[in-house]
N, C-alpha and C positions, 0 to 999 in steps of 0.2 A: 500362203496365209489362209487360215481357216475362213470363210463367207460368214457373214452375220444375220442377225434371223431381226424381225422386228416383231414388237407386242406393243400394239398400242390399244387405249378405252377411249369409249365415248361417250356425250349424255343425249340421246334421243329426247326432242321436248316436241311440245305440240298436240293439238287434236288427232292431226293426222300421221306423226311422226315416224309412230310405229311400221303404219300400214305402207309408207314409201319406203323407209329400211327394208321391209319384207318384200316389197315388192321390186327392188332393186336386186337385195341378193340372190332374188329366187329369178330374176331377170324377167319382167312382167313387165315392167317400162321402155317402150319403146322410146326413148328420147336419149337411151341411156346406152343405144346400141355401138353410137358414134367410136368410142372407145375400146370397142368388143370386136374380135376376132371371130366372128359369127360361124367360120366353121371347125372353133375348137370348142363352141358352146356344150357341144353335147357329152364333152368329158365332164365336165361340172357335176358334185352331185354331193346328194345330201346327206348328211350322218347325225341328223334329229329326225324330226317330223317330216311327213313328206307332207302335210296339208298345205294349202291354199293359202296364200300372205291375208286377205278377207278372214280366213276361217280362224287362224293364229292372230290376228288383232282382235279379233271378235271373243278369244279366247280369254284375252291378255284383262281387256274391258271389265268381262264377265267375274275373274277371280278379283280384279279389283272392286267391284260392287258387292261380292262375299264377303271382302275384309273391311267394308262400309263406307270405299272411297269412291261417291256419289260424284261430286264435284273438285276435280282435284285443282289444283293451282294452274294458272295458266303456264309458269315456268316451272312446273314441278318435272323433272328425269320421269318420264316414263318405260323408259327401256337404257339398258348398256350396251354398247356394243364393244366386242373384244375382236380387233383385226391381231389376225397372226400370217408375218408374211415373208418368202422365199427368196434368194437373190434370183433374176430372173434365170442364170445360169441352172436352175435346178428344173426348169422343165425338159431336161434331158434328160432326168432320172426320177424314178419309180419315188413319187411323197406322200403317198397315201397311208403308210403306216404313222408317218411324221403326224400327218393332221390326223389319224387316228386319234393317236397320243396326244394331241392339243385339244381333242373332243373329250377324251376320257379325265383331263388336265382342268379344263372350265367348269366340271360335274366337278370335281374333287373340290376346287381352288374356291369359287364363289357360291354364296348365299341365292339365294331368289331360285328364280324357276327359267328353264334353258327352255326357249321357245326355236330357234332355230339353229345350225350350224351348217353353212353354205360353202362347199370349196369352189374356189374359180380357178380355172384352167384356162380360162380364154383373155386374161389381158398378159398384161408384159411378166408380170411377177405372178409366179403359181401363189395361192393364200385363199386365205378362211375369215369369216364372217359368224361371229357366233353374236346373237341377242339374248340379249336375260333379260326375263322380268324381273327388277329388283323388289318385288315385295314380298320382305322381311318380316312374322312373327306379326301380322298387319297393318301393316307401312310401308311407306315407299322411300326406301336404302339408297338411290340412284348416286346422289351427289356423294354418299358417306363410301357408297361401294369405288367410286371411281380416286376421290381421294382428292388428294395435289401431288405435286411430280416428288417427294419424297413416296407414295404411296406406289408411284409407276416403276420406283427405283428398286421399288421393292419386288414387286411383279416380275422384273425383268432378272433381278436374281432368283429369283425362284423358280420362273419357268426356264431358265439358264443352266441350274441348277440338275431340275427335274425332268426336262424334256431334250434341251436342242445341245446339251454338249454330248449328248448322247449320238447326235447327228452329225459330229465334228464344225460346227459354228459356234462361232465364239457373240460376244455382249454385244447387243446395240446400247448405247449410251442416252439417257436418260433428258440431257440439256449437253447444248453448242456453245461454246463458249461465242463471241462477238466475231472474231476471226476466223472460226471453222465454218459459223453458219456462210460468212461471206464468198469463202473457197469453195464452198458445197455449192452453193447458189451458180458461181460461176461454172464450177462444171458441168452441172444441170445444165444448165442453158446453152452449153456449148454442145454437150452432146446431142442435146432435141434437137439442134438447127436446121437437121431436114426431117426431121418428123413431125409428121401431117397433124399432131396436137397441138401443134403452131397458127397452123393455117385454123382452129377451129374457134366458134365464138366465142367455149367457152375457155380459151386459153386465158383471159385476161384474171379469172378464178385460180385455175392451176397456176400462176404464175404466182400468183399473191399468197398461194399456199406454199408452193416452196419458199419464199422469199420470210414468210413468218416461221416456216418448218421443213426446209430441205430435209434432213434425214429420211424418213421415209422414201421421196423418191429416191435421193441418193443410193438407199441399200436395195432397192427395187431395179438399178438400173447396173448397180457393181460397182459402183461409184465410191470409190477410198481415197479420203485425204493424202498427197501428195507427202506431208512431211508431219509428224507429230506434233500435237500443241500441248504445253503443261496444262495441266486440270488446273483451275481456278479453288480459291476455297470455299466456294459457296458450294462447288459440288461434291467436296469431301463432309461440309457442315450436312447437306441435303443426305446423304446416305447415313450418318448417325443417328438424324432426326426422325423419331416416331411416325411425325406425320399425323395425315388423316387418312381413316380408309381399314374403319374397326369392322365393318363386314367380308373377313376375308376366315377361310376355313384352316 
């Protein structure tokens, strides 16, 4: 069976929000090492900007006080984030054209202005880190750009479509139904049961992550449901429906 590839968005909010996303994907946080492979760190590497996460928030600030936004909202999206990510199974093989094409894919597909694109090669799953500024024609797109999960539905057929069956992987799915999320959950947790992100403080986090959204680790770890579940009809309703999420190219 062909491996699945996963595309998920985010909304970066905060003062500082930016400047921890950047400093994160660009690995500048030492807090953040726990979960790193520290001596695959130096396959990692960048396919935007090589500046400084400081110099790229400083950046980010600067075009928004051009576009006149002095004071923006306390929960206004100040950045997107688009994770694109590999079953772990594929750091055994050459991805770099892959996330090529997911670099050249986020220039094509979204609006706003690409401040970073990060590949990591040092955790479980090979994958990419790309941030957008979302400001749009002088505004800030973040929430419009990211959508609701009819909007991801769409995302996911497109770069489906355009990038990764090109790669021989097939969809990740969009929503769990009640029962898949539950199976996923317990595989998860079965699988982890000797690995050292159990023993860590911050597992009571990752835990509460999977438990609201397995998928992600589940296709990170190769993790496939046991037997097929019928689709529900909210998720045939959700793929006809427009949605939100009119800043897309």
């Amino acid at each position: 069976m062909a491996s699945s590839h996963i595309i998920r968005l985010g909304k970066i909010r905060g003062e500082n929000g930016v400047l921890v996303a950047l400093k994160h994907n660009k690995r500048a946080l030492p807090k953040d090492k726990a979960h790193i492979d520290s001596n695959r760190t130096h396959l990692n590497y960048s396919l935007a900007s090589a500046e400084t996460p400081e110099a790229l928030a400083l950046h980010a600030k600067v075009q928004m006080l051009k576009a006149g936004i002095e004071k923006p909202r306390k929960d206004q999206v100040k950045a997107v984030e688009v994770i694109y990510s590999l079953p772990n199974e594929r750091h055994n093989q050459n991805t770099k054209q892959f996330f090529l094409d997911c670099y050249d894919w986020t220039i094509k597909t979204f609006g706003g202005e690409l401040l970073s694109f990060e590949v990591h090669l040092d955790e479980a799953a090979p994958h990419a880190h790309a941030i957008i500024l979302p400001l749009i024609e002088g505004k800030m797109r973040g929430s419009a750009m990211v959508g609701g999960t009819a909007n991801l539905m769409r995302f996911i057929n497109k770069f489906h479509a355009d990038v990764a069956r090109n790669y021989g992987m097939s969809r990740s799915k969009a929503r769990l139904s009640k029962e898949e999320k539950l199976a996923l959950e317990k595989l998860i947790i079965a699988r982890l049961k000797d690995d050292p992100v159990m023993l860590s403080n911050a597992w009571p986090f990752f835990r509460d992550a999977i438990h609201k959204d397995p998928l992600p680790c589940a296709q990170a770890l190769s993790i496939e449901l046991p037997l097929a579940v019928k689709k529900d009809k909210s998720f045939i309703d959700i793929k006809r429906s427009k949605g939100r999420g009119s800043f897309i190219r």
